[in-house]
DRENMARNU-47624 format. One line per 4 residues: number of its first residue (from 1); their letters; for each residue x negated, y, z of N, C-alpha, C. Coordinates in Angstrom, 1 decimal, decimal comma, padded with zeros to 4 digits. Example, Ala and Ser with C-alpha at 12.3 -4.5 7.8 and 13.67 -1.06 7.14 Angstrom:
! residues 2
1 = AS = -013,2/-005,7/007,8/-012,3/-004,5/007,8/-013,2/-003,3/007,8  -012,8/-002,2/007,1/-013,7/-001,1/007,1/-012,9/000,0/007,9
This chain:
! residues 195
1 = XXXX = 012,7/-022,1/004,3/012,1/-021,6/003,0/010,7/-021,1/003,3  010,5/-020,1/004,0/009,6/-019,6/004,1/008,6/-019,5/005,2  007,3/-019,6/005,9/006,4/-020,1/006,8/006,6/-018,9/007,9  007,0/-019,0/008,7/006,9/-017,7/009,1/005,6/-017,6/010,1
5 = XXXX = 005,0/-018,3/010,6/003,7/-018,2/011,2/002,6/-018,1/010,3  003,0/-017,8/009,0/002,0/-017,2/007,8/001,6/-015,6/008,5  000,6/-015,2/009,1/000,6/-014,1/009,9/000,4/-012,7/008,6  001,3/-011,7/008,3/002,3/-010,9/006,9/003,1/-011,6/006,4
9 = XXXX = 003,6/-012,6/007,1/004,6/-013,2/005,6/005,8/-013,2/006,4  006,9/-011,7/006,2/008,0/-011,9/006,6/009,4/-012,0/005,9  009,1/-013,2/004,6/010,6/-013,2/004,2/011,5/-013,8/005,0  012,5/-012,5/004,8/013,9/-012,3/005,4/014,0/-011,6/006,7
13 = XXXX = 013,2/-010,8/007,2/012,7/-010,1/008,1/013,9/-008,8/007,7  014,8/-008,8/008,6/016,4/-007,8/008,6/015,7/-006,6/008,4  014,1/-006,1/008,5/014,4/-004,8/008,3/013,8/-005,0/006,8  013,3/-005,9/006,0/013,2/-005,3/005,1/014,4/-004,9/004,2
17 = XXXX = 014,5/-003,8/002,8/015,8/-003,8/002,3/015,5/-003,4/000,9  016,0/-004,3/-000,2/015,5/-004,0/-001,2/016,2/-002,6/-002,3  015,6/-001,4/-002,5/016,2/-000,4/-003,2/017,2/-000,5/-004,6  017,0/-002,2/-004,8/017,8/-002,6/-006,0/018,8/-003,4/-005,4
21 = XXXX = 020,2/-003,4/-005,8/021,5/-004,4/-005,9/020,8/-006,0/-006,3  021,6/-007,1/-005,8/021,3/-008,2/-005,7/022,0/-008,5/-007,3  023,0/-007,3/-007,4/023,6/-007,7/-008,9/023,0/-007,5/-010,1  021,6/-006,3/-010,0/020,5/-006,3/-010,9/019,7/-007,4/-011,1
25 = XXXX = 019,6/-008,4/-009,5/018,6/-009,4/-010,1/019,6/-010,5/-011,1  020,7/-010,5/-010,5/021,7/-011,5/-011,3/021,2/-011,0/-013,0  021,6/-009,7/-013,3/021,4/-009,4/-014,4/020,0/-009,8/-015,0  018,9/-009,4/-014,1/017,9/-009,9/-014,6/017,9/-011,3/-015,2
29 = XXXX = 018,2/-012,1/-014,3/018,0/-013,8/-014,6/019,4/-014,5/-016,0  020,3/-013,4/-016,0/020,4/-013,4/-017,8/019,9/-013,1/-018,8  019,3/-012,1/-018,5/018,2/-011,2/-019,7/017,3/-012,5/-019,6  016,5/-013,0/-018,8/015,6/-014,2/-018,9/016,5/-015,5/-019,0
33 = XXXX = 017,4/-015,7/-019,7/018,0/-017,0/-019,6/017,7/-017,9/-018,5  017,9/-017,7/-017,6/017,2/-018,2/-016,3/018,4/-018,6/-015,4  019,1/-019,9/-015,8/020,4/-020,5/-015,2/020,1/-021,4/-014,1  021,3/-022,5/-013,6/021,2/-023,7/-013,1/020,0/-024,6/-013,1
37 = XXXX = 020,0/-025,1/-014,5/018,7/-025,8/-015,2/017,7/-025,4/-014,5  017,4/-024,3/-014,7/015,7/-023,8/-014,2/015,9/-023,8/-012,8  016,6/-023,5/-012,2/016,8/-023,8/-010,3/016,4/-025,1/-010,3  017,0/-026,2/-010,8/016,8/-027,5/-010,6/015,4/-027,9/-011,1
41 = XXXX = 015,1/-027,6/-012,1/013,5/-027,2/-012,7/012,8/-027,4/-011,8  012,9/-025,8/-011,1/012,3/-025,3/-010,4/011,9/-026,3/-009,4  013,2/-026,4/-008,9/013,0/-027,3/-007,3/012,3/-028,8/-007,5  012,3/-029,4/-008,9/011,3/-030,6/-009,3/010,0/-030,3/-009,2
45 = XXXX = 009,6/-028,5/-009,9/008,4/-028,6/-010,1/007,8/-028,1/-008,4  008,4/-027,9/-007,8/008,2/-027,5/-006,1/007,6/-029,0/-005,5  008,4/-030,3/-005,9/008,0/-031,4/-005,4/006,8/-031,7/-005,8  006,3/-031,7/-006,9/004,9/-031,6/-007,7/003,8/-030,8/-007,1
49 = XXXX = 004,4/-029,3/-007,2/003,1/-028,5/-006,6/002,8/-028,4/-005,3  003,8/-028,4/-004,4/003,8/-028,3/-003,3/002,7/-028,8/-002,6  002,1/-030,5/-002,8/001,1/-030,9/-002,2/000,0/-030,4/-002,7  000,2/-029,3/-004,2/-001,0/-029,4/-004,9/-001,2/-027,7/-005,1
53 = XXXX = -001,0/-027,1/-003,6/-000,7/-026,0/-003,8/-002,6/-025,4/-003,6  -003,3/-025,9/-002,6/-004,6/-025,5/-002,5/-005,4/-025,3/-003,8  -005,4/-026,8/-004,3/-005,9/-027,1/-006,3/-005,7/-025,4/-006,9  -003,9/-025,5/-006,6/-003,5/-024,6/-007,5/-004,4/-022,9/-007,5
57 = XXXX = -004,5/-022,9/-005,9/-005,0/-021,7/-005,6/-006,7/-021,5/-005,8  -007,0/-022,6/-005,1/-008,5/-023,1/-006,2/-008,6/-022,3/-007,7  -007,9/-022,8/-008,3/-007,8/-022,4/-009,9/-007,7/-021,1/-010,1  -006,7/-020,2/-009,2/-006,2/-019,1/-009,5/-007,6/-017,9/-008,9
61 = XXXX = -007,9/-018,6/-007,5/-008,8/-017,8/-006,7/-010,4/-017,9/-007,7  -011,1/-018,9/-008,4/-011,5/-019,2/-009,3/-011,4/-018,2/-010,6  -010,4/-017,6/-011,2/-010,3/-017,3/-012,1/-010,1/-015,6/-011,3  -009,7/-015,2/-010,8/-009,7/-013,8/-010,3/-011,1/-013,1/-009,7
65 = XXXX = -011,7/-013,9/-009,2/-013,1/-014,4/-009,2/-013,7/-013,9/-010,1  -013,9/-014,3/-010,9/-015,0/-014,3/-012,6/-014,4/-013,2/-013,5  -013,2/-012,2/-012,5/-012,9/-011,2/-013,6/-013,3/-009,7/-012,1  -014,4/-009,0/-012,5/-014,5/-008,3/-011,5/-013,3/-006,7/-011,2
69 = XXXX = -013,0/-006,6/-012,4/-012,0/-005,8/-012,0/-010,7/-006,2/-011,0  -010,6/-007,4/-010,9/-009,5/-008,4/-010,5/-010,0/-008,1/-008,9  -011,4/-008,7/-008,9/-012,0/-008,8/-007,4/-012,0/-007,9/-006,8  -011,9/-006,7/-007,3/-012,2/-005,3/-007,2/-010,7/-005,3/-005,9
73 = XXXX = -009,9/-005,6/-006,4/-008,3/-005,4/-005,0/-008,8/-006,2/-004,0  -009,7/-006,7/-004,2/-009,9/-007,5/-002,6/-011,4/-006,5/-002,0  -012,1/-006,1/-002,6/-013,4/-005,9/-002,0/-013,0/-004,3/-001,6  -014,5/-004,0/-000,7/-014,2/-003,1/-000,2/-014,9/-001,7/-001,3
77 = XXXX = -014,5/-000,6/-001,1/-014,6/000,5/-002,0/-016,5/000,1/-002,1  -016,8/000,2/-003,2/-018,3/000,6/-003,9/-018,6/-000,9/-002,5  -018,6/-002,4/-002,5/-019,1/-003,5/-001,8/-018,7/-004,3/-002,0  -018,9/-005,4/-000,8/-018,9/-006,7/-001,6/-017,2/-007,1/-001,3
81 = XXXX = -016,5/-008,5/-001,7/-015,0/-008,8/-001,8/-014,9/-008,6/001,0  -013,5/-008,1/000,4/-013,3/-008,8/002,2/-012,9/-010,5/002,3  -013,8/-011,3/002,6/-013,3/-012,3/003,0/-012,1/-012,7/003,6  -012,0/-011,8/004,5/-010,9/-012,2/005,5/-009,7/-012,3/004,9
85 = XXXX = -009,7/-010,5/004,4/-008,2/-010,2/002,8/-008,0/-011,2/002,2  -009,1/-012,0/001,9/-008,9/-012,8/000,6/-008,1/-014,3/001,1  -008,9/-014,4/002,6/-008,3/-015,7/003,1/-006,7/-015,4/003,7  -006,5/-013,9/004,2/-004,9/-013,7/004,3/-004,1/-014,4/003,3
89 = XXXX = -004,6/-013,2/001,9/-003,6/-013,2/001,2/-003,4/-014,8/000,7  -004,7/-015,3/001,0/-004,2/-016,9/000,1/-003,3/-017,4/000,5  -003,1/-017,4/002,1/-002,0/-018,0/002,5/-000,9/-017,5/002,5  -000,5/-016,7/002,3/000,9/-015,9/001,7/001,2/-016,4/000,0
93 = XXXX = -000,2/-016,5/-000,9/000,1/-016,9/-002,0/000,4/-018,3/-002,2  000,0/-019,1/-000,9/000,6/-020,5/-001,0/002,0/-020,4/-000,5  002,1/-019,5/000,3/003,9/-019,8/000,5/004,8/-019,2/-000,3  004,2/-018,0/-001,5/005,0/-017,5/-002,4/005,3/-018,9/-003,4
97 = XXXX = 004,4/-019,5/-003,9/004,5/-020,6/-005,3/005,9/-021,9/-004,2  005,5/-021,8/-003,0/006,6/-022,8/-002,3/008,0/-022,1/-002,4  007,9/-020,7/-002,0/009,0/-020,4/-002,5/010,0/-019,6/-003,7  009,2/-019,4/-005,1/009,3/-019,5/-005,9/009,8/-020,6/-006,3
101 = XXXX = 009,3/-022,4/-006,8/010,1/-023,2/-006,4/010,6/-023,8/-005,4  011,3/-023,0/-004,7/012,7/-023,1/-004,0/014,2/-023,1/-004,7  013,5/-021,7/-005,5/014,8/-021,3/-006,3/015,9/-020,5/-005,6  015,9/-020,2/-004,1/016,6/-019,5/-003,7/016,6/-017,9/-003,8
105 = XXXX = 017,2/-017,5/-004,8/016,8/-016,0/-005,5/018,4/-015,7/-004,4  018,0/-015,4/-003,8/019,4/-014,5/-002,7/018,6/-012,8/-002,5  019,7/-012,7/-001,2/019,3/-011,1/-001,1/017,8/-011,3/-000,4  017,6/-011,9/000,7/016,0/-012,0/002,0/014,7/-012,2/000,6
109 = XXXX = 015,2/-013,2/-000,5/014,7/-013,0/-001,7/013,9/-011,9/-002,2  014,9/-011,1/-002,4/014,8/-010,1/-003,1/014,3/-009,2/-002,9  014,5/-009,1/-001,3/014,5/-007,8/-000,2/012,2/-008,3/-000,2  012,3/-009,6/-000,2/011,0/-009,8/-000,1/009,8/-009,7/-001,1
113 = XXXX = 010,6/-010,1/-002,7/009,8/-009,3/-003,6/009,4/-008,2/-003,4  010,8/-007,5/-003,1/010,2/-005,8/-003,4/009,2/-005,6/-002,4  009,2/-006,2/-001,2/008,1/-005,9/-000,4/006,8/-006,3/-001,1  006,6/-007,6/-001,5/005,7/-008,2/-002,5/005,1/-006,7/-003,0
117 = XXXX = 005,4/-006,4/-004,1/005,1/-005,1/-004,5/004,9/-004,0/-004,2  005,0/-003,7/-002,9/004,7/-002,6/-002,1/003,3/-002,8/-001,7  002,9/-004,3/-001,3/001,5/-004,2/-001,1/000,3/-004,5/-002,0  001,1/-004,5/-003,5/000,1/-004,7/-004,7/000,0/-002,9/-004,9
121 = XXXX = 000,8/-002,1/-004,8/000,6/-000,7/-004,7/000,4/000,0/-003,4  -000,7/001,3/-004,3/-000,9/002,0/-003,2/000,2/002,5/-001,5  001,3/002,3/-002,0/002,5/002,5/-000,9/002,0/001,7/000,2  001,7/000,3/000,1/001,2/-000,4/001,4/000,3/-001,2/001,1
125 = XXXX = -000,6/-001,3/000,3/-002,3/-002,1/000,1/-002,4/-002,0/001,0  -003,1/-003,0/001,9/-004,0/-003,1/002,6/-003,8/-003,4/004,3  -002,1/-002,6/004,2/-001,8/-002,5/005,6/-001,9/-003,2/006,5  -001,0/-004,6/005,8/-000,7/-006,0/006,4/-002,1/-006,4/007,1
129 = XXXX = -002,4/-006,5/006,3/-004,1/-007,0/007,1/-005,3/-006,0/007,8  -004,8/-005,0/007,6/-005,6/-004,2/008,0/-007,1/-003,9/007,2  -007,0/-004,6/006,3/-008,1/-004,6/004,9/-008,8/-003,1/004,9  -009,8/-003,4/004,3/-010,9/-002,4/004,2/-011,3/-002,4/002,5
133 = XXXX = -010,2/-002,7/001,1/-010,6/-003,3/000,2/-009,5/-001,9/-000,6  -010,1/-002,0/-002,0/-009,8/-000,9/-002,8/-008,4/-000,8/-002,7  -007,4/000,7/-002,7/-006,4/000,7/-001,9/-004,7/000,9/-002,9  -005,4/000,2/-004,1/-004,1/000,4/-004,8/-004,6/-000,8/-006,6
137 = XXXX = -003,7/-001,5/-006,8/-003,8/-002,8/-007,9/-003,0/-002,4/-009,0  -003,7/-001,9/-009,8/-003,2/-001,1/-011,0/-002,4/-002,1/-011,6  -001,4/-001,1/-012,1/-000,1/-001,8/-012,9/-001,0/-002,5/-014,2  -002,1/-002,4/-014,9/-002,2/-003,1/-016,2/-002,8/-003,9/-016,2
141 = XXXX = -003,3/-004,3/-014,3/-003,5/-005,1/-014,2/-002,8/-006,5/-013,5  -001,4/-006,3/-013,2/-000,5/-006,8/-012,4/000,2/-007,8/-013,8  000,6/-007,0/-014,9/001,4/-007,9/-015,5/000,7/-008,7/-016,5  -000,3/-008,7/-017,0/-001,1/-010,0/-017,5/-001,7/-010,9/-017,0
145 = XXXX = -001,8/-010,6/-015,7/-001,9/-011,8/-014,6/-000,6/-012,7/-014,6  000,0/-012,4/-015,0/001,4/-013,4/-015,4/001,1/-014,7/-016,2  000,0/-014,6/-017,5/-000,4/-015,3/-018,4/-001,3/-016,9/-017,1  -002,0/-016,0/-016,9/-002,8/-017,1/-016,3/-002,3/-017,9/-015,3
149 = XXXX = -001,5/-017,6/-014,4/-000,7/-018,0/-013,5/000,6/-018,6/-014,1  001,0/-018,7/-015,6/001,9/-018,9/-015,8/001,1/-020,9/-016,5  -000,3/-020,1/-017,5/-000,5/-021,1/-018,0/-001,4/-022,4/-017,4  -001,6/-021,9/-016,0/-002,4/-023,0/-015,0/-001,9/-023,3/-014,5
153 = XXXX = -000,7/-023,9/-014,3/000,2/-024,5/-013,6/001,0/-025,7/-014,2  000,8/-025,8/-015,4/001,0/-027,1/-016,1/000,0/-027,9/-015,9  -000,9/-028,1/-016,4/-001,7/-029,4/-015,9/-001,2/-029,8/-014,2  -000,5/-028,9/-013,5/-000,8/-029,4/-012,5/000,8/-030,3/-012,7
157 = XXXX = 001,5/-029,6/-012,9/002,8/-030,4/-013,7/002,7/-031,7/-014,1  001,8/-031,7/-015,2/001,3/-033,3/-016,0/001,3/-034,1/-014,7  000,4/-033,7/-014,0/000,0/-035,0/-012,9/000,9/-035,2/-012,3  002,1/-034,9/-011,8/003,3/-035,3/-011,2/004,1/-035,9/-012,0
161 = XXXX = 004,3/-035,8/-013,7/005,6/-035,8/-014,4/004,8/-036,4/-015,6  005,1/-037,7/-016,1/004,6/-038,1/-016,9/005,6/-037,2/-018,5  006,8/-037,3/-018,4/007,6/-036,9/-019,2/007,2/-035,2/-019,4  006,9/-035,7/-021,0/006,4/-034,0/-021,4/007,8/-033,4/-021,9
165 = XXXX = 009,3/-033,5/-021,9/010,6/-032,9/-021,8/010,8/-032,6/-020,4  010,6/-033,0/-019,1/010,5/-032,6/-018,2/009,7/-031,7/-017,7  008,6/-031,9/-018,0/007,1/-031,0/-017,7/007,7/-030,0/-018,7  007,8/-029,5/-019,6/008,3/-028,3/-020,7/009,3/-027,3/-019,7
169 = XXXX = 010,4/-028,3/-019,2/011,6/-027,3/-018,9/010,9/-026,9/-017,4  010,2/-027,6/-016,8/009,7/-027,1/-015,5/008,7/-025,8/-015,6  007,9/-026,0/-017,0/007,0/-024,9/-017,3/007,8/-023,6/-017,5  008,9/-023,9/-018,1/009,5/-022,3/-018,6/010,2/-021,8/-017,4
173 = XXXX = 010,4/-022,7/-016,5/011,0/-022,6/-015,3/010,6/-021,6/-014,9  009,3/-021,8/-014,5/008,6/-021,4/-013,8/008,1/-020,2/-014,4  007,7/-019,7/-016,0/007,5/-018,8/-016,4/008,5/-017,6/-015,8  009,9/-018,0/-016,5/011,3/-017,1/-015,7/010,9/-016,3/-014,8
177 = XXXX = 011,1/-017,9/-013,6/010,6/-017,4/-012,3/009,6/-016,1/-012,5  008,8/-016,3/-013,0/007,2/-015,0/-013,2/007,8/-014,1/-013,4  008,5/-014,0/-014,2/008,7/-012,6/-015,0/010,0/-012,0/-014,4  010,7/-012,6/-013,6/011,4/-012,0/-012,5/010,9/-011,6/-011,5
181 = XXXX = 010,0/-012,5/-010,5/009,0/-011,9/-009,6/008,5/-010,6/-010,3  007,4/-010,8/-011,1/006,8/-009,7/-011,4/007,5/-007,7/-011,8  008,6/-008,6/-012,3/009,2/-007,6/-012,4/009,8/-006,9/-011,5  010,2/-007,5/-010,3/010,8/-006,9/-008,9/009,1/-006,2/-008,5
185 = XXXX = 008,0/-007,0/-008,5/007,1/-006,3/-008,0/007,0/-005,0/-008,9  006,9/-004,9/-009,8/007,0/-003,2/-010,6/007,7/-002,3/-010,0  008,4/-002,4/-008,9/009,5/-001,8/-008,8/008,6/-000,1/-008,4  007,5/-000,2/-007,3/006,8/000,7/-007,0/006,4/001,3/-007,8
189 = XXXX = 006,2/000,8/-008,9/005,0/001,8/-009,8/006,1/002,2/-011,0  007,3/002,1/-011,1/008,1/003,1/-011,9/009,2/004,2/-011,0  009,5/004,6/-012,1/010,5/005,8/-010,6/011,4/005,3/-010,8  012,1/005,5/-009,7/013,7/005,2/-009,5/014,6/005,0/-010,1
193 = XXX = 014,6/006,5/-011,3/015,6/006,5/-012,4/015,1/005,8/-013,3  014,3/005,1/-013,7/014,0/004,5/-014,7/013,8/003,1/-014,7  013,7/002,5/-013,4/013,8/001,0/-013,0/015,1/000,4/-013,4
């Protein structure tokens, strides 16, 4: 599933441990009607993006880019972006979208979002890399990044899938997918009792 010579990228790494039951995310992926179908989805639209995962990041690193509050998590306090951060994190963001469609939502899963999240928040910004870049990615800016990420990823669809009923169910797939990730990532920035 996952790359492990991605240097930070340790899904399924036994010490991480996610503070939520594996039976919350189940619940979650009801509330998102998020069955069999969309696994299968999923793992089609993985054959697609997979080779087209640079493009994809092109697009995304492009558009985060041109929004400076966005650029602002990568650069360093009152300077310019850290290159380096930026070239970490891409490669971790290529192996999240590979394993996103994977569709393997198990516990090393789970345990790995919630880590995901720990380093969009101040709890661990920066650590992994040792970054020198603003030290905490505000929540109002975490969840409408969903949109963009959700809606640049179809074109890339088209070009693998001529069938626009195929391309559709792969799209919402993949939305799910989002709004489950994202939502495991919030886990930091609400309290306990309230998650």
């Amino acid at each position: 599933m996952s790359d492990t010579t991605i240097p930070g990228y340790r899904h399924g790494d036994a010490t991480l441990n996610a503070p939520i039951p594996l039976t919350d995310l189940e619940r979650m992926k009801k509330t998102a009607l998020f069955g069999e179908q969309d696994e299968r989805a999923l793992q089609a639209a993985g054959e697609i993006l997979g080779p087209r995962v640079e493009a994809i990041l092109d697009v995304w690193y492009g558009f985060v880019g041109s929004q400076p509050h966005l650029l602002a998590s990568f650069s360093k306090p009152s300077g310019p972006p850290d290159a380096a951060y930026l070239d970490a994190v891409r490669k971790r963001f290529g192996q999240w979208i590979r394993d996103t469609t994977a569709a393997r939502y198990d516990q090393r899963w789970l345990d790995w979002q919630i880590e995901i999240g720990r380093r969009h928040h101040r709890m661990k910004k920066n650590q992994t890399d040792g970054a020198d870049a603003s030290a905490h990615i505000r929540y109002v800016d975490l969840i409408p990044l969903v949109y963009p990420i959700f809606a640049t990823v179809r074109a890339f669809l088209e070009e693998g899938e001529s069938d626009a009923a195929k391309v559709d169910a792969m799209h919402h797939a993949w939305l799910k997918a989002l709004l489950l990730t994202v939502t495991l990532w919030s886990q930091p920035y609400v309290r306990a009792e309230d998650f």
